[in-house]
N, C-alpha and C positions, 0 to 999 in steps of 0.2 A: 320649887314645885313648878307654878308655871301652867304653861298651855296643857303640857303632856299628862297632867294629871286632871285637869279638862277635859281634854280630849279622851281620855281612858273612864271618865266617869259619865261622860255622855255614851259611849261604846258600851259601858256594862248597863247600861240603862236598856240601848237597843237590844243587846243579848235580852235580858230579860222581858222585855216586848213579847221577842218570838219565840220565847220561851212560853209565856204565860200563854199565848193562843196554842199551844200544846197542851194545854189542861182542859180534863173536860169540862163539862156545863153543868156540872149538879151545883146542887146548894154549895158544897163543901169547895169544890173546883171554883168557883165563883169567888167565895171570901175568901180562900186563901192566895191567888192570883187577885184580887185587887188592894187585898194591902202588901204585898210585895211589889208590884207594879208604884203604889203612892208608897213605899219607902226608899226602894230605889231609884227612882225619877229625881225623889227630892233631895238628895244626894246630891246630885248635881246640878240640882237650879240651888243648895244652900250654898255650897262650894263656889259659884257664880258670886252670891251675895260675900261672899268670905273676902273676895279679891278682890268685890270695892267696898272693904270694911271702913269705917270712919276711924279707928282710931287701933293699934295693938290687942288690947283686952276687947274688941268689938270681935274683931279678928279670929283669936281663939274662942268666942264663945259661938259664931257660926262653925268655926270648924270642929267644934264639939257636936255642933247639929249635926253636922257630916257624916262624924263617927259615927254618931247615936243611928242614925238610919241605915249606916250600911252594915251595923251590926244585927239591926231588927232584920232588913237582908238577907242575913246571911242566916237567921236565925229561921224564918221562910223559908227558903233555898232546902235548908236539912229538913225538915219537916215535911216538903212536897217529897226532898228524895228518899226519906225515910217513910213514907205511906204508900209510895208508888204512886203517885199521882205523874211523873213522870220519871223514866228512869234513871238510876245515880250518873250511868257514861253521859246525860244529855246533860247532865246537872252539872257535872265535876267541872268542867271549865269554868263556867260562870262562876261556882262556889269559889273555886280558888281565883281567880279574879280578886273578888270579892274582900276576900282576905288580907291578897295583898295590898288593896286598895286601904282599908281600913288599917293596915299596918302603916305604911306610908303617912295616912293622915293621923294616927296618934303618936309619930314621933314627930312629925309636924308642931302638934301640938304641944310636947314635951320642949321643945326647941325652941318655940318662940317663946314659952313662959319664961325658960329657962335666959333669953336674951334681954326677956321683960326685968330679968331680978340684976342683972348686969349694971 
């Protein structure tokens, strides 16, 4: 993994930044751009925390944090593009981003258990 997966999870974080100031300001534009904003963000300050784990099983249980939010993410992501709150063409980058992000880190995590049981 490495920097590159760092570096792409701080980037999806930016995408969805200027994303979210695409959403309007009602009630509903509000909550749903700020828990997508704090799921994605922390994606990549837990992934920070993951790579100075204290120990293997420290390790996989931040990067289950990882997952866990960038699935809430992604879960967001369909939601705004399925109600129109922004449209699918603005969204679909970021969503599949996303995805592969979350792919990435759950064979991550399948890999490292899998090294744990060796």
């Amino acid at each position: 993994m490495g920097n590159d997966i760092s570096e792409r999870l701080e980037n999806f974080a930016v995408e969805i930044i200027k994303l979210v100031g695409k959403i309007c300001k009602s009630f509903v534009g509000r909550h749903v751009a700020g828990q997508l904003l704090g799921s994605s963000t922390s994606a990549g300050a837990n992934y920070e925390e993951a790579c100075g784990a204290e120990s293997r099983s420290d390790f996989v249980h931040k990067l289950q944090i990882v997952l866990k939010e960038l699935k809430e993410s992604l879960y967001w992501l369909r939601l705004i593009s399925k109600s129109g709150l922004i449209s699918r063409e603005e969204v679909s980058g970021v969503l599949r981003e996303g995805k592969e992000l979350a792919n990435i880190i759950a064979k991550s995590i399948v890999t490292t258990k899998r090294i744990r049981k060796s």
